[in-house]
C-alpha positions as CSV (number, residue, x, y, z in Angstrom):
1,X,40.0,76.3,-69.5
2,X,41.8,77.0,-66.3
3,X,40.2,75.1,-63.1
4,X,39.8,77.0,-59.6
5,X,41.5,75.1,-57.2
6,X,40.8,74.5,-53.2
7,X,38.3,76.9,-52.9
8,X,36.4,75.8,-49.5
9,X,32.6,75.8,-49.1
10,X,31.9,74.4,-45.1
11,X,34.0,71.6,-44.5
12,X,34.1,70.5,-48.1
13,X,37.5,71.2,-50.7
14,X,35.8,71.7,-54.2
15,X,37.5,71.5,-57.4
16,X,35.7,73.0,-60.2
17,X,37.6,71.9,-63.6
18,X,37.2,70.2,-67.0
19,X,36.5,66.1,-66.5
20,X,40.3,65.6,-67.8
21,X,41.9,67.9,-64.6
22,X,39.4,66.3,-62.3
23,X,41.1,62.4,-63.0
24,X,44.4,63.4,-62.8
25,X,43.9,65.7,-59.4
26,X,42.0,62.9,-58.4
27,X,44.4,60.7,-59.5
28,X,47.1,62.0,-57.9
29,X,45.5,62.2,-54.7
30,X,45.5,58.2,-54.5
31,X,49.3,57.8,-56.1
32,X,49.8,60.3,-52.8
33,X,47.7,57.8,-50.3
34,X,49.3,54.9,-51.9
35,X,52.9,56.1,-51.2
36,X,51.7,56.7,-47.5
37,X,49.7,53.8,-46.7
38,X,50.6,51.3,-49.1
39,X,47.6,48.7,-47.8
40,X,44.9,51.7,-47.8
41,X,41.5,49.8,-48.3
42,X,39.6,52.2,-51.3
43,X,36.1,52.1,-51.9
44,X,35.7,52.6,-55.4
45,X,32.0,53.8,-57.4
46,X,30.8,52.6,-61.1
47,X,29.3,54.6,-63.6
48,X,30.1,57.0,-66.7
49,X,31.5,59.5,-64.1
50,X,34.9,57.7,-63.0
51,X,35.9,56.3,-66.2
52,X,38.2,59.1,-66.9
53,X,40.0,58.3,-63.0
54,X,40.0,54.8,-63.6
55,X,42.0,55.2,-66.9
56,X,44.2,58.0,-65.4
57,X,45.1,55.4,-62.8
58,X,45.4,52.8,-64.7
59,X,48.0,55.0,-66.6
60,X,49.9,56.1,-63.6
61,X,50.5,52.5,-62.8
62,X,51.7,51.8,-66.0
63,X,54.5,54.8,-65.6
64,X,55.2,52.7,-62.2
65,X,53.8,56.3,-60.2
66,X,52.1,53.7,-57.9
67,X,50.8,50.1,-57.2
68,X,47.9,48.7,-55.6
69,X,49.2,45.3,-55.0
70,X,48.7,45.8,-51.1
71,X,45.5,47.7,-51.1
72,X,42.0,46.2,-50.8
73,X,39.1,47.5,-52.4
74,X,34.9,47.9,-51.7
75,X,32.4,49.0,-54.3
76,X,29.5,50.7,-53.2
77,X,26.9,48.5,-55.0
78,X,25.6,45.8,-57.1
79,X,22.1,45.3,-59.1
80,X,20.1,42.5,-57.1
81,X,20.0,38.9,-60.1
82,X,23.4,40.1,-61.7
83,X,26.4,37.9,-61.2
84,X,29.4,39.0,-62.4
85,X,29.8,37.5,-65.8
86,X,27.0,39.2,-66.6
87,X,28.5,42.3,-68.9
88,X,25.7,45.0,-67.0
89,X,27.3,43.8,-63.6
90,X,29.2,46.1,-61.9
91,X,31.6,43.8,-61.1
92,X,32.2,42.8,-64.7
93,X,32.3,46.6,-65.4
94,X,35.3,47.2,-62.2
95,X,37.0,44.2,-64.2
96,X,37.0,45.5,-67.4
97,X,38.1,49.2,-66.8
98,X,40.7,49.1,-63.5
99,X,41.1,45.7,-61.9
100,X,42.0,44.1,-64.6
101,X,44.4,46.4,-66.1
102,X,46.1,46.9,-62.1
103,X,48.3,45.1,-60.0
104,X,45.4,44.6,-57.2
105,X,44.9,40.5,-56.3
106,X,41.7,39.8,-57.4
107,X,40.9,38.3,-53.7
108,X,41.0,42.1,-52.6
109,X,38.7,43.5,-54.3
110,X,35.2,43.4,-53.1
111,X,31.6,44.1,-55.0
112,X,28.9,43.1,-53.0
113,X,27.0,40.1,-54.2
114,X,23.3,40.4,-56.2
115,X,23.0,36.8,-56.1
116,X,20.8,34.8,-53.1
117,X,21.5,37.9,-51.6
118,X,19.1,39.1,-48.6
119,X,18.3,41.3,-46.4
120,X,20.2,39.7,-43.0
121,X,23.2,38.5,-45.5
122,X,24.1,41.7,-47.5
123,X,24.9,43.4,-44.1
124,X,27.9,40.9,-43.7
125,X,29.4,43.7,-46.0
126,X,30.1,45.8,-43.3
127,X,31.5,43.1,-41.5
128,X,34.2,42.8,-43.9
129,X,34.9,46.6,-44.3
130,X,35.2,46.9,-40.9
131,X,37.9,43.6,-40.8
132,X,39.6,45.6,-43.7
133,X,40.5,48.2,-41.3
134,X,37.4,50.6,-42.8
135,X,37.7,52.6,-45.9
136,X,40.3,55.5,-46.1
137,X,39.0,56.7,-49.3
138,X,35.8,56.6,-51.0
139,X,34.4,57.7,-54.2
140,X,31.3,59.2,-54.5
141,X,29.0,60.4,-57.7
142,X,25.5,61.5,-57.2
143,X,22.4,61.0,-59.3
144,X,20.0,63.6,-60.0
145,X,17.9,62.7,-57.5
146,X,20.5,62.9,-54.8
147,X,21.1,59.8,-54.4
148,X,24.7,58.3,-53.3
149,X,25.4,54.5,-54.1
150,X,21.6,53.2,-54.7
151,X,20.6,55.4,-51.4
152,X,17.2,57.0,-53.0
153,X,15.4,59.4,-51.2
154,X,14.1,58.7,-48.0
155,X,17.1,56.4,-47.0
156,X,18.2,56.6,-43.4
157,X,21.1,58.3,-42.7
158,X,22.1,55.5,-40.1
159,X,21.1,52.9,-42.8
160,X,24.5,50.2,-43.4
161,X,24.4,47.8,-46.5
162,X,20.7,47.0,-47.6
163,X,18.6,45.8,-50.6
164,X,17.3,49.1,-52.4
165,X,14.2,49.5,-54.4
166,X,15.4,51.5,-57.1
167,X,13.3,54.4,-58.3
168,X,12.1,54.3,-61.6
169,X,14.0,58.2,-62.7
170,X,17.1,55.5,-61.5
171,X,16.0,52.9,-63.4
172,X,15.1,55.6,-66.5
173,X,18.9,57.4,-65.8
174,X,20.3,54.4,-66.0
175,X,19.0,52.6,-69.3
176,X,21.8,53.8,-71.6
177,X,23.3,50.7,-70.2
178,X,20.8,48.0,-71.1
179,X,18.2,47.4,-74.2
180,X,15.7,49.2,-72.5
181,X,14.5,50.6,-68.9
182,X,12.6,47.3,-68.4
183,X,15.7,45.8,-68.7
184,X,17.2,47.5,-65.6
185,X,16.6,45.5,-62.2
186,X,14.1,46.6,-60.0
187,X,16.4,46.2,-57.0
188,X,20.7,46.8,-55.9
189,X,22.6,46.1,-53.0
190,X,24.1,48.9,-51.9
191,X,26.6,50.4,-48.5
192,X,24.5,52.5,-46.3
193,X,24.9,56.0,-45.8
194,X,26.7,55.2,-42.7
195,X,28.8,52.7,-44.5
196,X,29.3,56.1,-46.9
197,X,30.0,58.3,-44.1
198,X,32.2,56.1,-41.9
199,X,35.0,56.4,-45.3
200,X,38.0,58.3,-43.6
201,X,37.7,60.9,-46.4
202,X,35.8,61.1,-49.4
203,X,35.8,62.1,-53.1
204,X,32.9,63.4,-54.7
205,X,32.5,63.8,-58.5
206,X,29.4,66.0,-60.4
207,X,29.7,66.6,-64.1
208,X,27.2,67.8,-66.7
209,X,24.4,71.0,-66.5
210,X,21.9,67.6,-65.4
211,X,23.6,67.6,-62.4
212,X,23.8,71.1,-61.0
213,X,20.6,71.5,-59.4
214,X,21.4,68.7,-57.1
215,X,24.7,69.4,-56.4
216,X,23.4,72.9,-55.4
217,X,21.3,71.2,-53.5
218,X,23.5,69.0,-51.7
219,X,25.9,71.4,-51.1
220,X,23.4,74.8,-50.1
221,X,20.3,73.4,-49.2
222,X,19.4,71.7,-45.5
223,X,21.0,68.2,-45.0
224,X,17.8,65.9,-45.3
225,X,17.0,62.4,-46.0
226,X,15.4,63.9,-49.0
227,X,19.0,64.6,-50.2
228,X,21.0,62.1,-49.5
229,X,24.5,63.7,-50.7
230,X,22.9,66.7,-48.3
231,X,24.8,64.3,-45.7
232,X,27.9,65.1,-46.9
233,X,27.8,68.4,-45.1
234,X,28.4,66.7,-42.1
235,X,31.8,65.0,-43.1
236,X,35.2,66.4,-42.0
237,X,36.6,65.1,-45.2
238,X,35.1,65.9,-48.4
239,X,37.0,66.8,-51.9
240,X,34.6,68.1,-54.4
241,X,35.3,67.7,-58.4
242,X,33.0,69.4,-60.0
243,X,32.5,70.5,-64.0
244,X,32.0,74.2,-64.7
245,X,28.3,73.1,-65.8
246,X,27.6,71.0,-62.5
247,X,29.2,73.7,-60.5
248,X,27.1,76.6,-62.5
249,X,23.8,77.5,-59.2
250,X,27.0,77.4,-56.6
């Protein structure tokens, strides 16, 4: 199925595609950074949503399209008592599906830390964005609550790097991963919505019908802490990928 390309809606770009043209656009957005800025810091997202980028990637630096031997990386979050041996980790899972299989130094790459972690300490994470030069390109997904990294509901727009409670249709959404929901951890570290929003430019992925009300939302409906992808709105740089089935209430 052909993919409609470019069309603009506010300040945002959006895509609307199958999940295999959305990796390698995507894709070929980075190879384009990377040729540009060859030290560009990324902030990179987990989940079942940027598998198909992280493998088109990792295939693009196999044909030698690009190399992220200069570049330095930030992850958006990391569940609070998870180190990252530990196979749920987000770490583990950045490890296993790109860093691993990349030419990035392992000293560059940067999840934040669910160990001892607190709520003074986790905000050094800005600190060491910030030293990195900030982040020129972020990846977003959203849940279906609206949340973007671990930001539920409610977060503050202003908010930087904090210990979230996570909400239990988080927790719920989230359980494919473990044995069980009660196997999910209560809490995550996660950047702020500032931290989000301070990324040079961002892209955004939705796919599946579960997801359409809230990108709707997001994208039609009033920006509000209720929302927090709502806040996206307000960025000068924002590339939407959507699905057809995510994109399906636009």
């Amino acid at each position: 199925m052909a993919g409609f390309w470019g069309r603009r809606f506010g300040n945002m770009k959006i895509h609307i595609c199958t999940k295999e043209q959305a990796a390698q656009r995507a894709a070929e957005r980075y190879v384009q950074l990377l040729r540009e800025k060859p030290n560009a810091v990324l902030g990179f997202a987990t989940g079942s949503t940027p598998l198909q980028l992280y493998a088109e990637l990792v295939r693009r630096y196999q044909a030698g399209d690009v190399s992220f031997r200069n570049t330095t990386t930030f992850n958006l979050d990391e569940y609070v008592g998870l180190d990252g041996e530990n196979t749920e980790s987000y770490r583990y899972f950045m490890d296993t599906h790109l860093f691993s299989k990349i030419d990035v130094p392992k000293g560059n790459t940067h999840v934040p830390s669910g160990i001892g972690c607190t709520d003074a300490s986790v905000t050094v994470y800005d600190d060491l964005i910030a030293a990195a030069g900030g982040i020129d390109l972020q990846l977003l997904g959203v849940g279906r609550n609206g949340h973007i990294g671990f930001n539920e509901p409610g977060t503050p727009f202003g908010s930087i790097t904090h210990i979230v409670n996570l909400s239990r249709s988080t927790r719920e959404a989230n359980a494919r991963f473990f044995n069980s929901v009660d196997d999910v951890p209560r809490q995550a570290v996660s950047m702020g919505i500032k931290t989000v929003m301070n990324a040079r430019a961002i892209l955004f992925f939705a796919q599946g019908e579960k997801k359409a009300q809230v990108v709707h939302d997001a994208l039609c409906g009033p920006v509000t802490e209720d929302v927090p992808a709502s806040v996206l709105q307000l960025h000068p740089d924002v590339e939407l990928y959507l699905d057809f089935d995510a994109a399906k209430l636009l």
